[in-house]
PDB file of N, CA, C and O in Angstrom:
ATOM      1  N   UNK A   1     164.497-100.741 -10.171  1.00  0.00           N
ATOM      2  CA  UNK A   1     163.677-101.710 -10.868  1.00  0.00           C
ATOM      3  C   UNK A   1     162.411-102.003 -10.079  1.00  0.00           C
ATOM      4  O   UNK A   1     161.323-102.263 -10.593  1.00  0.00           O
ATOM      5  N   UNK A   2     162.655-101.938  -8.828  1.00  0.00           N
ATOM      6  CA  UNK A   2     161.257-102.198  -7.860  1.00  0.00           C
ATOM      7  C   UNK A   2     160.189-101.072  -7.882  1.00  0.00           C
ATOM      8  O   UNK A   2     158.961-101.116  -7.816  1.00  0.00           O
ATOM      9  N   UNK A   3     161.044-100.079  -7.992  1.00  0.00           N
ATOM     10  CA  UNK A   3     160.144 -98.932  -8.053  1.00  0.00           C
ATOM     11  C   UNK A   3     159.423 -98.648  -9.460  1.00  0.00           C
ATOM     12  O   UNK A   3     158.425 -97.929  -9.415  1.00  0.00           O
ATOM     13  N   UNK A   4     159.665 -98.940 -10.189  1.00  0.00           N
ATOM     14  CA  UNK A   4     159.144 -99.072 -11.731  1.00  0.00           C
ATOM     15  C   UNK A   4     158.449-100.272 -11.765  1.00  0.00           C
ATOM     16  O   UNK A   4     157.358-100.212 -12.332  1.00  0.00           O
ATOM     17  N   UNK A   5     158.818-101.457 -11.266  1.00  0.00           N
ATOM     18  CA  UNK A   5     157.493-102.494 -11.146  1.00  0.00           C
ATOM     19  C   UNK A   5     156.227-102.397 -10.479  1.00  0.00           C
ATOM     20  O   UNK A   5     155.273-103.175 -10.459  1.00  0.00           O
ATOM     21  N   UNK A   6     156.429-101.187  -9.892  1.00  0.00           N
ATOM     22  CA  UNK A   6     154.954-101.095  -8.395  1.00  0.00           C
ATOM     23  C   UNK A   6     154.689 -99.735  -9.471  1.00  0.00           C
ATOM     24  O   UNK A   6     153.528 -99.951  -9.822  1.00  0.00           O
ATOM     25  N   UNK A   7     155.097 -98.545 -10.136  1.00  0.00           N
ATOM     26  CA  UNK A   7     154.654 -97.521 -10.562  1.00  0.00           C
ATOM     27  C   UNK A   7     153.706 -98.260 -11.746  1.00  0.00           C
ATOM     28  O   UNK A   7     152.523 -97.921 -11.735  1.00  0.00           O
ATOM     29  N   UNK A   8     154.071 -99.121 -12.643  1.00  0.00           N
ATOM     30  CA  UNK A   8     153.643-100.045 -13.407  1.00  0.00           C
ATOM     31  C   UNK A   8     152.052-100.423 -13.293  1.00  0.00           C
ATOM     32  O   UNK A   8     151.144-100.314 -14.117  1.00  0.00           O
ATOM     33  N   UNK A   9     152.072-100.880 -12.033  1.00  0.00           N
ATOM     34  CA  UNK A   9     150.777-101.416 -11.450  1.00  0.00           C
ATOM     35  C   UNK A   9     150.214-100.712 -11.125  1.00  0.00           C
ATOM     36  O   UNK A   9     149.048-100.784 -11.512  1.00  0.00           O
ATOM     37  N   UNK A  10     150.492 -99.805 -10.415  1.00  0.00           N
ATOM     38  CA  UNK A  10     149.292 -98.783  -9.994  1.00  0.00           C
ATOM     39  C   UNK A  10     149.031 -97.662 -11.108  1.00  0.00           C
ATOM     40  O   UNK A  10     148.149 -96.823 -10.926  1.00  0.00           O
ATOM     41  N   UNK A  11     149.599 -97.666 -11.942  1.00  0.00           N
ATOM     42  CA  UNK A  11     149.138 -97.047 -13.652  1.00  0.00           C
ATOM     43  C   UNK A  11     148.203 -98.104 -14.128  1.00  0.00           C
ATOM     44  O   UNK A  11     147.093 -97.770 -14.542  1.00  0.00           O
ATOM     45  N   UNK A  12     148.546 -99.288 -14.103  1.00  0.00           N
ATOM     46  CA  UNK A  12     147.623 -99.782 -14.632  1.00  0.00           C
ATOM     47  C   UNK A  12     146.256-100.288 -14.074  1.00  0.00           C
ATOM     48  O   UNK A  12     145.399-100.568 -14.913  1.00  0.00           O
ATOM     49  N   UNK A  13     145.825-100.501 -12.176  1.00  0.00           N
ATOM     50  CA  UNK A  13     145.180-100.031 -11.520  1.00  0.00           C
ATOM     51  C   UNK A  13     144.373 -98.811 -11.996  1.00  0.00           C
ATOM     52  O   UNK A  13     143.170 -98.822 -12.256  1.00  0.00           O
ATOM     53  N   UNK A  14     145.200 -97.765 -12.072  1.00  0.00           N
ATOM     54  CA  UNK A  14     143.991 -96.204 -12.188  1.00  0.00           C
ATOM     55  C   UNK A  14     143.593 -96.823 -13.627  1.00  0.00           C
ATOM     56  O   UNK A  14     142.381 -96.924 -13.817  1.00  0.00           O
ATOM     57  N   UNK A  15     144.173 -97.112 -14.330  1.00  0.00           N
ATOM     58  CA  UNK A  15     143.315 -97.082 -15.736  1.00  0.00           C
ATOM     59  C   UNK A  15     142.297 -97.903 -15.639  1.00  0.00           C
ATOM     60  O   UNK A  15     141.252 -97.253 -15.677  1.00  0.00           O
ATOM     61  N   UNK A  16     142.122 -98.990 -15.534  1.00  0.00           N
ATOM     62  CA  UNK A  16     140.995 -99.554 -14.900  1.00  0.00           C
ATOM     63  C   UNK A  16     140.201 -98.827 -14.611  1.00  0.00           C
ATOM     64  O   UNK A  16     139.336 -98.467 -15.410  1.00  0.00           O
ATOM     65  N   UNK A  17     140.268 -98.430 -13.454  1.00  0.00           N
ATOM     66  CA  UNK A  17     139.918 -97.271 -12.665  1.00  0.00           C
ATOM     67  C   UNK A  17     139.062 -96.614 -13.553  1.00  0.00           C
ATOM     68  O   UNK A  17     137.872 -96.914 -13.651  1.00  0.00           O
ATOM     69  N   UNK A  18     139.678 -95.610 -14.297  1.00  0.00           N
ATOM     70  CA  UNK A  18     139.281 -94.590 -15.346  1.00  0.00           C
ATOM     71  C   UNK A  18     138.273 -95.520 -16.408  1.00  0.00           C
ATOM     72  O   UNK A  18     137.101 -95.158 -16.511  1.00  0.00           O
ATOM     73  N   UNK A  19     138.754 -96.745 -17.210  1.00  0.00           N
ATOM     74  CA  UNK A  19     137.990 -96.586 -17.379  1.00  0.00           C
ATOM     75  C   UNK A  19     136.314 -97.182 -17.261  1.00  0.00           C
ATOM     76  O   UNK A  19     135.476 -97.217 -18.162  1.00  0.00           O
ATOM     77  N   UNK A  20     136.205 -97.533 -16.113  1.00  0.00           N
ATOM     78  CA  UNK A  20     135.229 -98.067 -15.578  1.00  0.00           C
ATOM     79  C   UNK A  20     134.465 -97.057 -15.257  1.00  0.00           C
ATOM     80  O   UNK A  20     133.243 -97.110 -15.391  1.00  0.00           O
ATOM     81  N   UNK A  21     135.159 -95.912 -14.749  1.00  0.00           N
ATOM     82  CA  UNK A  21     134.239 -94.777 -14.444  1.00  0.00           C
ATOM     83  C   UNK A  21     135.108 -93.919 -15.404  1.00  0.00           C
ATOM     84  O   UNK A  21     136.289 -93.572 -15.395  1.00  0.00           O
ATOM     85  N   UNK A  22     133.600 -93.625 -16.596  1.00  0.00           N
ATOM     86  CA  UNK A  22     134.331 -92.653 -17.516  1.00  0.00           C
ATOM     87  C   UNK A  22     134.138 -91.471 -17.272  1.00  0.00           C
ATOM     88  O   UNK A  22     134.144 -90.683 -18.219  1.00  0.00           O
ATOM     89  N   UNK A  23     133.956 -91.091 -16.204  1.00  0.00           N
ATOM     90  CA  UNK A  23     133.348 -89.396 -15.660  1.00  0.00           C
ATOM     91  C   UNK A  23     135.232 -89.344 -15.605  1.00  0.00           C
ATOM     92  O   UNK A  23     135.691 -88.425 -16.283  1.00  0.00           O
ATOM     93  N   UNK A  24     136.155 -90.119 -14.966  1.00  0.00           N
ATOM     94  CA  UNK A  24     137.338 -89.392 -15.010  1.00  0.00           C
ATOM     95  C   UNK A  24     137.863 -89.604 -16.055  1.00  0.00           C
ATOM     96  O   UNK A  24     139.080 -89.619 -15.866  1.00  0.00           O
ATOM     97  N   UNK A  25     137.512 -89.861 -17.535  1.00  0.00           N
ATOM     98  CA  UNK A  25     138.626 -89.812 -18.419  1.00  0.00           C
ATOM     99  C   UNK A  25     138.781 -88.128 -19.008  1.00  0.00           C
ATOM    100  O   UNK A  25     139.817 -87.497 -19.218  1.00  0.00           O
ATOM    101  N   UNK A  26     137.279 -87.677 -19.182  1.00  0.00           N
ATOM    102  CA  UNK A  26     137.325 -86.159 -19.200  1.00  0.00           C
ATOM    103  C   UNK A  26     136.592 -85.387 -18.143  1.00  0.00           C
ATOM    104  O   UNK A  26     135.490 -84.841 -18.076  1.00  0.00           O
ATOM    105  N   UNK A  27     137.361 -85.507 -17.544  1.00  0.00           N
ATOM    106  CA  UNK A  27     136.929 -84.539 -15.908  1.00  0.00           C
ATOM    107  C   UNK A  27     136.073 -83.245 -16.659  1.00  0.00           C
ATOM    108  O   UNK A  27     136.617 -82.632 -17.578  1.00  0.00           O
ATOM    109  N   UNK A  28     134.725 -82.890 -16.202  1.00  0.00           N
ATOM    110  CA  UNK A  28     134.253 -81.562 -17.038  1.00  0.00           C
ATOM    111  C   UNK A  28     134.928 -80.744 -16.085  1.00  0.00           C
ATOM    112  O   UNK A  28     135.878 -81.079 -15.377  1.00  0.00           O
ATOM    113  N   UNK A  29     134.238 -79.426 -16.141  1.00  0.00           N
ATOM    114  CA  UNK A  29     134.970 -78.328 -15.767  1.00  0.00           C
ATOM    115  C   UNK A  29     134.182 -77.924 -14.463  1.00  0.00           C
ATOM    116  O   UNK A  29     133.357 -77.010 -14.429  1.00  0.00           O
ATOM    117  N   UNK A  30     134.568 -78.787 -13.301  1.00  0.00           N
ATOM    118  CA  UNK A  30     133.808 -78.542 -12.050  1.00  0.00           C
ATOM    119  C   UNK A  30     135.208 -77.718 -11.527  1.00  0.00           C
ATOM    120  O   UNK A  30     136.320 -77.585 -12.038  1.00  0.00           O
ATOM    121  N   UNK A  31     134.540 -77.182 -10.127  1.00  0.00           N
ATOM    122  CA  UNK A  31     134.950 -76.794  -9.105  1.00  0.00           C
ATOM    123  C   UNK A  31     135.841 -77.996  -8.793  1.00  0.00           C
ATOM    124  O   UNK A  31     135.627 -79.199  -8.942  1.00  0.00           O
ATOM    125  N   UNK A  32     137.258 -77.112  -8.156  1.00  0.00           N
ATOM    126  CA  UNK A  32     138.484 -78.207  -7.479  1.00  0.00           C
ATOM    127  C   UNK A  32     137.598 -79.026  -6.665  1.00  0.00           C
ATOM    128  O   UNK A  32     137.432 -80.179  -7.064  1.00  0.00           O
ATOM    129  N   UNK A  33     137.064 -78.704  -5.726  1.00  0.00           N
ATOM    130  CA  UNK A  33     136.339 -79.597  -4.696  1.00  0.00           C
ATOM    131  C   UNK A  33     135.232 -80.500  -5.332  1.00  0.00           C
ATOM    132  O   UNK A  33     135.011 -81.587  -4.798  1.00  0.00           O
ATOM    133  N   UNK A  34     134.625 -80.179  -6.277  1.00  0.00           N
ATOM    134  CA  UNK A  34     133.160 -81.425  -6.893  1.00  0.00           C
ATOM    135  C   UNK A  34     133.961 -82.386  -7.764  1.00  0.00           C
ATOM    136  O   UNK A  34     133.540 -83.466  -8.176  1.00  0.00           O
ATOM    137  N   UNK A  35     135.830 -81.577  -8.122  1.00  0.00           N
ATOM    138  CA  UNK A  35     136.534 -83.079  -8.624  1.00  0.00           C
ATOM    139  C   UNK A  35     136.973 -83.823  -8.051  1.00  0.00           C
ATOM    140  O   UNK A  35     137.096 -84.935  -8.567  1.00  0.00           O
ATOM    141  N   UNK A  36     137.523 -83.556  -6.435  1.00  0.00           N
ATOM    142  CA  UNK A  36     137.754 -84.223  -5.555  1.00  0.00           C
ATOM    143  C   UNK A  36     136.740 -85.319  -5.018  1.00  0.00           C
ATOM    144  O   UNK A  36     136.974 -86.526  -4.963  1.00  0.00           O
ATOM    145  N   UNK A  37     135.392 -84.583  -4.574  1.00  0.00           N
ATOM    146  CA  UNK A  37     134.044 -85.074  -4.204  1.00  0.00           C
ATOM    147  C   UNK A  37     133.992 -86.370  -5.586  1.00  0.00           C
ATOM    148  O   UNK A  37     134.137 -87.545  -5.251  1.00  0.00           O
ATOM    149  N   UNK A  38     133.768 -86.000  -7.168  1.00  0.00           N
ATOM    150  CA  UNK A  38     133.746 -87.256  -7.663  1.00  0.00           C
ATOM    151  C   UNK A  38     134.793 -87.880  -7.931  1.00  0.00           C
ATOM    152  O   UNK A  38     134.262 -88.773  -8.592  1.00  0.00           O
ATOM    153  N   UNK A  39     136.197 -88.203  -7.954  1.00  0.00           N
ATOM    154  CA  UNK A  39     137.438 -88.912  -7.127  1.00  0.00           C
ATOM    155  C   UNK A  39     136.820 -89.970  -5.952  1.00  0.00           C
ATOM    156  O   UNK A  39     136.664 -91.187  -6.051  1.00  0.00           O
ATOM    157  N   UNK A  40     136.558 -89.182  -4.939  1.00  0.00           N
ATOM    158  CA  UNK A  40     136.459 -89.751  -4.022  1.00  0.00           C
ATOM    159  C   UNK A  40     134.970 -90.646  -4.070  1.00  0.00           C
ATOM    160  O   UNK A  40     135.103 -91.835  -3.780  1.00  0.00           O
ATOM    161  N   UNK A  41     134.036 -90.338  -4.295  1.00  0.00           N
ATOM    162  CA  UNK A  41     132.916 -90.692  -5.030  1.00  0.00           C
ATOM    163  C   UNK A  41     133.077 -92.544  -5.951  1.00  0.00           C
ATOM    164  O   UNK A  41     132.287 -93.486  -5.893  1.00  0.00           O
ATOM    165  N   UNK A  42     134.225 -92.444  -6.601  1.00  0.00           N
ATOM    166  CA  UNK A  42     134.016 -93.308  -7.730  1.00  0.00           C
ATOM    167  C   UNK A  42     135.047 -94.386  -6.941  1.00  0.00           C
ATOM    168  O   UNK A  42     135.018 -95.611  -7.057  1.00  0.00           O
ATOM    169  N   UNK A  43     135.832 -93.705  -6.226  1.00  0.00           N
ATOM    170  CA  UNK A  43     136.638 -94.614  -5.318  1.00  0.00           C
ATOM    171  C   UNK A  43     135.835 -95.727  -4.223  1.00  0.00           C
ATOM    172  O   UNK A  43     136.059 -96.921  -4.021  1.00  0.00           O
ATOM    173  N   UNK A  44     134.916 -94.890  -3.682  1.00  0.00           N
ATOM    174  CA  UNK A  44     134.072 -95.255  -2.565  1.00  0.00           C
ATOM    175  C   UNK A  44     133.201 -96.713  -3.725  1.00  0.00           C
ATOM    176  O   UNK A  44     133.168 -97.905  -3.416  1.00  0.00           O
ATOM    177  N   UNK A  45     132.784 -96.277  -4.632  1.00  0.00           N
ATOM    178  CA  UNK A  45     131.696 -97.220  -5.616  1.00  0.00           C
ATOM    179  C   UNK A  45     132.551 -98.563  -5.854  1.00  0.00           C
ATOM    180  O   UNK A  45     132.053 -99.666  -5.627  1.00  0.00           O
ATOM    181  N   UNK A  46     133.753 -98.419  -6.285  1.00  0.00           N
ATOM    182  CA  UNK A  46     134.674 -99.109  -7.009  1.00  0.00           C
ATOM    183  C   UNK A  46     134.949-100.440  -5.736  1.00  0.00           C
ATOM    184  O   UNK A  46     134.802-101.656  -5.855  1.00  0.00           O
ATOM    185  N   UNK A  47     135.461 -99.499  -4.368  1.00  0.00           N
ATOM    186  CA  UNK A  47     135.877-100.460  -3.802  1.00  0.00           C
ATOM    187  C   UNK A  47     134.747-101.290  -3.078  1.00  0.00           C
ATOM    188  O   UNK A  47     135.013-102.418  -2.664  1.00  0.00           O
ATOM    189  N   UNK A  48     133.293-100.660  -2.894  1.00  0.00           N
ATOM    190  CA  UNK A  48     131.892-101.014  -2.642  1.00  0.00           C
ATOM    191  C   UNK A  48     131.819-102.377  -3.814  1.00  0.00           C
ATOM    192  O   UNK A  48     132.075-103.495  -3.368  1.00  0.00           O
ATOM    193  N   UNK A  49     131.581-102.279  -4.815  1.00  0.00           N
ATOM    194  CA  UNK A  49     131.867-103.039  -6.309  1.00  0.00           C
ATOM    195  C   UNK A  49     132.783-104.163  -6.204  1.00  0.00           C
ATOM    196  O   UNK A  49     132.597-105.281  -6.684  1.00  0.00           O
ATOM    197  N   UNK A  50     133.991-103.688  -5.396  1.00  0.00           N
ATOM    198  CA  UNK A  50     135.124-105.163  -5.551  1.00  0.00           C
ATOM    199  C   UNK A  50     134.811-105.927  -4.352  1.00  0.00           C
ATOM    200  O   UNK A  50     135.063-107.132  -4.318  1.00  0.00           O
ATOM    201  N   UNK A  51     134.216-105.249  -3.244  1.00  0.00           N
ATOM    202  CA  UNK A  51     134.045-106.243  -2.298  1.00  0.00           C
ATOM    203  C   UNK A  51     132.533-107.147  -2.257  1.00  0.00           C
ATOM    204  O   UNK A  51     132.195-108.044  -1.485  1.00  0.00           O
ATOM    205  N   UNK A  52     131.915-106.624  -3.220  1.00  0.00           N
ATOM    206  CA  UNK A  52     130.593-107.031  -2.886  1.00  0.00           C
ATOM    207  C   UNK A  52     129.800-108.209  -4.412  1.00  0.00           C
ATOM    208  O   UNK A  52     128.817-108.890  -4.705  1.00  0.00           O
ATOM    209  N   UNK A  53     131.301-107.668  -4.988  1.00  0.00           N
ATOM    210  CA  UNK A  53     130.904-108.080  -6.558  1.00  0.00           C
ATOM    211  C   UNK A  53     132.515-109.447  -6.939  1.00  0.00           C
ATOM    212  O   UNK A  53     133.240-109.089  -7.867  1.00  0.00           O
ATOM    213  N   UNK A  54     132.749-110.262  -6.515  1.00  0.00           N
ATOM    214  CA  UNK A  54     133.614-110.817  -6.908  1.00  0.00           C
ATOM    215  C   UNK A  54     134.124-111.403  -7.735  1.00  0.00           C
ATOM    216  O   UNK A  54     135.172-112.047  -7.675  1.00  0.00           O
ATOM    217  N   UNK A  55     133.212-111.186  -8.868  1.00  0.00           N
ATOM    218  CA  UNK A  55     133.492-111.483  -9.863  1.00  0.00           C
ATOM    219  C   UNK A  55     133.273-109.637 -11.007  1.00  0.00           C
ATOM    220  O   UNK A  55     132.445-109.300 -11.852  1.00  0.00           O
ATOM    221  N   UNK A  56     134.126-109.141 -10.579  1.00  0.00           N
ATOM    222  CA  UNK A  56     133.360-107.733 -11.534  1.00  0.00           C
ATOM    223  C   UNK A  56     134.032-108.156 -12.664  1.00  0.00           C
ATOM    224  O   UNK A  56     134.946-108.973 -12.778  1.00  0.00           O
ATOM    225  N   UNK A  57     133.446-107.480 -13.492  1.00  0.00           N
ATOM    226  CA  UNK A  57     134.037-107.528 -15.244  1.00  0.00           C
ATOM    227  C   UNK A  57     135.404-106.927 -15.380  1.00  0.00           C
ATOM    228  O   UNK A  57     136.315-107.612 -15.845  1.00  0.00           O
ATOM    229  N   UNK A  58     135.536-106.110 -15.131  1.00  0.00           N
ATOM    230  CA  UNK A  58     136.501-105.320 -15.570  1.00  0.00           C
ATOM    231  C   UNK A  58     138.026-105.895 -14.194  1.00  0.00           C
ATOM    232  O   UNK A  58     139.119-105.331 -14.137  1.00  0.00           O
ATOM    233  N   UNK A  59     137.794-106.534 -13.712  1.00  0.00           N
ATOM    234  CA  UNK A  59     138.679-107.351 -12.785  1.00  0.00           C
ATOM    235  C   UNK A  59     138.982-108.852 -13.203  1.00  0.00           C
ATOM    236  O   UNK A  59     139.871-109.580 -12.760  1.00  0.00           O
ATOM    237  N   UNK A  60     138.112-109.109 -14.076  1.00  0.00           N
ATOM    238  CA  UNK A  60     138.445-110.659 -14.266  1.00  0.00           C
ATOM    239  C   UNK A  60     139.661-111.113 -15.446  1.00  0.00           C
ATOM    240  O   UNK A  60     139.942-112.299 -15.618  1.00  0.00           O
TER     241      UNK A  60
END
């Protein structure tokens, strides 16, 4: 049950996620590495965004 309450959240975390940055809902057809690069990319923005933005939209 614990483990299905935390899988829960962090599904619903990435979706957020996704769709705030809609470049990952349809990943185009890059190179493994330029999907990683924007992954890591939108991660870097997001958490730039939550610390600097405390009130973001899509968090409230």
């Amino acid at each position: 049950r614990i483990h299905s309450s935390k899988r829960n959240c962090i599904e619903r975390a990435f979706g957020v996620w996704r769709m705030k940055w809609q470049i990952l809902l349809k990943m185009p057809s890059y190179s493994i590495k330029t999907q990683k690069m924007i992954v890591v990319a939108t991660m870097a923005l997001h958490n730039y965004v939550r610390f600097h933005d405390k009130s973001d939209l899509h968090f409230v």
